[in-house]
C-alpha positions in Angstrom: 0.0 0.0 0.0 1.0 3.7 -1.0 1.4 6.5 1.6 1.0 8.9 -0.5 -2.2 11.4 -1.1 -2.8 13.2 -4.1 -5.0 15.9 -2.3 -7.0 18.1 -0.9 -5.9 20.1 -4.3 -7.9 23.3 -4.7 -9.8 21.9 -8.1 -10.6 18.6 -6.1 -11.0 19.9 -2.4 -14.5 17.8 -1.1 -17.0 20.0 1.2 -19.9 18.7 0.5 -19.5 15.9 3.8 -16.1 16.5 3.8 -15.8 13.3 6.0 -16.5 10.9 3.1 -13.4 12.3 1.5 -10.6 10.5 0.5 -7.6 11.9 -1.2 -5.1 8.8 -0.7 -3.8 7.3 -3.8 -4.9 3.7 -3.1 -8.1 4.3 -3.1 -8.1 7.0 -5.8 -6.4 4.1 -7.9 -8.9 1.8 -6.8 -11.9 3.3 -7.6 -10.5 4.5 -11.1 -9.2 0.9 -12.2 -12.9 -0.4 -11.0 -14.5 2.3 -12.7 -16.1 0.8 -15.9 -15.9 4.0 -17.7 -15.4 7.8 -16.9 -16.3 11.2 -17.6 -14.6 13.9 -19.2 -15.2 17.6 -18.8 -14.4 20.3 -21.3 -15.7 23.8 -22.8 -16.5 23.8 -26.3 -17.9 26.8 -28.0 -17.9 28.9 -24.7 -20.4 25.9 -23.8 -19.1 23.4 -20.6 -20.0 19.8 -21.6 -18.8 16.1 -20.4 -18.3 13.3 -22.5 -18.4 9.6 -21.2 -15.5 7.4 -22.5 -13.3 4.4 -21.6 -9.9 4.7 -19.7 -6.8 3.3 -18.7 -5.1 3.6 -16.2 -0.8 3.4 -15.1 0.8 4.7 -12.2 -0.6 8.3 -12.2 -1.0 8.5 -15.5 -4.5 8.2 -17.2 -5.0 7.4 -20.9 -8.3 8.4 -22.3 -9.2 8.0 -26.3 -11.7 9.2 -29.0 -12.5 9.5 -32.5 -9.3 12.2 -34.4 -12.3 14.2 -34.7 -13.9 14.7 -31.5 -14.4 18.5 -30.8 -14.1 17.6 -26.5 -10.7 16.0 -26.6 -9.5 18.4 -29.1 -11.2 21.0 -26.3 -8.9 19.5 -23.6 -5.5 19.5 -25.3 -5.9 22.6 -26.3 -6.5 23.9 -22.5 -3.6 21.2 -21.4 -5.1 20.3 -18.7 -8.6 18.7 -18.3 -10.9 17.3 -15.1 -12.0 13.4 -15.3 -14.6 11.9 -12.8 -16.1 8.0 -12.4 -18.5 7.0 -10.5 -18.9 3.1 -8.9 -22.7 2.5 -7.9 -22.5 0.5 -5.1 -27.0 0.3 -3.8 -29.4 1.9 -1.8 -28.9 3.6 1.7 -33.1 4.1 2.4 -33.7 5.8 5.9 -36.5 6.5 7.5 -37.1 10.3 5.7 -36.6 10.7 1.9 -33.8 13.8 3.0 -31.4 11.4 4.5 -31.9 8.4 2.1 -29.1 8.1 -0.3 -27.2 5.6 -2.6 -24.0 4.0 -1.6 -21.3 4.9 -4.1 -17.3 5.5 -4.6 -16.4 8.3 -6.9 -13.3 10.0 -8.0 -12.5 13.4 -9.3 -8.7 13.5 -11.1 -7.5 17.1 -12.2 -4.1 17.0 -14.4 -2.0 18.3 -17.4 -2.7 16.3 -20.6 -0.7 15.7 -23.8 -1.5 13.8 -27.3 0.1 10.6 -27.3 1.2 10.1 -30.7 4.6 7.5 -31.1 3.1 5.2 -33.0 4.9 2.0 -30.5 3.6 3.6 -27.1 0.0 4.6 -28.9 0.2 0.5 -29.9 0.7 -0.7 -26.8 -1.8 1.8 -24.8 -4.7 0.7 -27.4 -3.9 -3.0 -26.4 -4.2 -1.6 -22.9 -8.0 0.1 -23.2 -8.7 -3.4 -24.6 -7.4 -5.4 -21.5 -9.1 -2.6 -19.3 -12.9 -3.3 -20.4 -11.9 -7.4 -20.6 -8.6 -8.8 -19.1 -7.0 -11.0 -21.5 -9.1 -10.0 -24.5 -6.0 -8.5 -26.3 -4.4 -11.4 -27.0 -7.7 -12.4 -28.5 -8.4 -10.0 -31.3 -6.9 -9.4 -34.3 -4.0 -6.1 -34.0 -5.5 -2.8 -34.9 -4.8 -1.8 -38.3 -2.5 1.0 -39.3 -5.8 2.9 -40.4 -7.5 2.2 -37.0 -4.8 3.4 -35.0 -4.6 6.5 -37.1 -8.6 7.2 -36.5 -8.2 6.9 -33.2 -6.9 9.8 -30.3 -4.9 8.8 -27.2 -4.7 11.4 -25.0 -2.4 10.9 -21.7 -3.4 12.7 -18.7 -1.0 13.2 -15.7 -3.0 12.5 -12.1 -1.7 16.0 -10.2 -4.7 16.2 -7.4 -7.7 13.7 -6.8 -10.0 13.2 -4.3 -12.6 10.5 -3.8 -15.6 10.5 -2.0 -17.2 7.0 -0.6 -20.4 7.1 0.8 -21.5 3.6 2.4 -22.9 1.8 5.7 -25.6 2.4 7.8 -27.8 5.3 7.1 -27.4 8.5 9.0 -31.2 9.3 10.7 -31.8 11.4 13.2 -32.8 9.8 17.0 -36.5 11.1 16.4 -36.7 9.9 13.3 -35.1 6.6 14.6 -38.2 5.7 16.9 -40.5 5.7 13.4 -42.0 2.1 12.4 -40.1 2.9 9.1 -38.1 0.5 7.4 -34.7 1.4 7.1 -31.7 -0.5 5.7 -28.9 -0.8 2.8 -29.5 -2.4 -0.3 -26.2 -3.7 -2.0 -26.1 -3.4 -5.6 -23.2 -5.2 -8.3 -22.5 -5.5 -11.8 -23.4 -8.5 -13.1 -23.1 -10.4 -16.7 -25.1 -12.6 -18.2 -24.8 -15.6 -20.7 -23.0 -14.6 -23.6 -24.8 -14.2 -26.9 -22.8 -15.2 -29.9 -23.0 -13.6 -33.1 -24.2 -15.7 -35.9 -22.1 -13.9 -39.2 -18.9 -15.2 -41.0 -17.0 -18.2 -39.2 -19.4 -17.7 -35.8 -22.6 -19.2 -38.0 -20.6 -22.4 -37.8 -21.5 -22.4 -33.8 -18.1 -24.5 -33.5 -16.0 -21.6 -32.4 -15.6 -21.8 -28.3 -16.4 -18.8 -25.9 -12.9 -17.5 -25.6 -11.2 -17.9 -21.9 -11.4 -14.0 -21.6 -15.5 -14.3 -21.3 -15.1 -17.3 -19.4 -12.8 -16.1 -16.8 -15.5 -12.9 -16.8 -18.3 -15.1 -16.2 -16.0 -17.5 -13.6 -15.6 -20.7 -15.4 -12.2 -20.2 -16.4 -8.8 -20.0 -13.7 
């Protein structure tokens, strides 16, 4: 386990129930690498937006990638530095008032300096790395990405300067009067969870002889 913190920072500071804070780097990490996607925030126009995308992570760096033409990661090199949040929906927290009901969640804002990754070796390798992110193992499944793929595609490297997380979890918070109340109150756990796959049916799949590969297996936890 790391020591080190990567905030309060003055972009990522939490005061809304500053006690759920977190700003060490495990848990930052954690929640990121969990994350199944993320959100990117940019002005385009003069207009703020956010943009939901995939992401890598290494160390304290955090690759992010979209279509060459993408007018938001365009927005955010430009700037050099750009904001990225994820979000990990973990149930219900229902007390006994609507006000102090909640959901349970882990969340992560990451502020930092980006750059266009474009060496053609290291852009390679951190496409491979997006694939193993959404499906360990599926890399060495697929066929490589094409010359004209990897040229379609943006990588865009951002440098983790200040993060903070924010977990919100465990019993719910009501107050002693409301406590008294023949309410039910409780948590409700929520997970991801994935069904049986569904084959395609074009091209050498119609043969149905072609095994579900041990990526989807290991997914699904039928495969070591």
């Amino acid at each position: 386990m790391s020591d080190a913190v990567l905030g309060p920072g003055p972009h990522t500071r939490v005061r809304r129930l500053p006690e759920k804070a977190r700003y060490d780097e495990d848990t930052v990490n954690a929640i990121l690498d969990e994350a199944r996607y993320c959100t990117v925030a940019g002005v385009v126009d003069g207009l703020a937006m956010a943009l939901p995308t995939l992401h890598a992570r290494e160390g304290r760096t955090l690759f992010l990638h979209g279509s060459q033409s993408n007018a938001l990661m365009k927005s955010i090199l430009s700037a050099r530095r750009a904001a990225v949040s994820a979000t990990i929906y973990d149930g219900l927290r229902l007390a006994r008032s609507g006000f102090e009901s909640s959901i349970a969640y882990r969340s992560v804002v990451v502020v930092g300096a980006v750059h266009l990754v474009d060496e053609q070796a290291e852009k390679a390798r951190i496409l491979e790395l997006f694939i193993d992110a959404v499906l360990p193992g599926r890399a060495r499944e697929v066929r490589p990405m094409s010359s004209q793929e990897q040229r379609l595609t943006m990588v865009i490297a951002l440098t983790i300067e200040e993060a903070s997380a924010k977990v919100s979890g465990g019993p719910t918070e009501d107050s002693n009067e409301d406590q008294d109340l023949d309410i039910w109150s409780g948590v409700v756990p929520a997970r991801l969870v994935f069904d049986e796959p569904t084959p395609s049916r074009d091209g050498a799949m119609a043969s149905g002889t072609i095994e579900v590969p041990q990526s989807v297996r290991r997914l699904l936890g039928g495969a070591s």
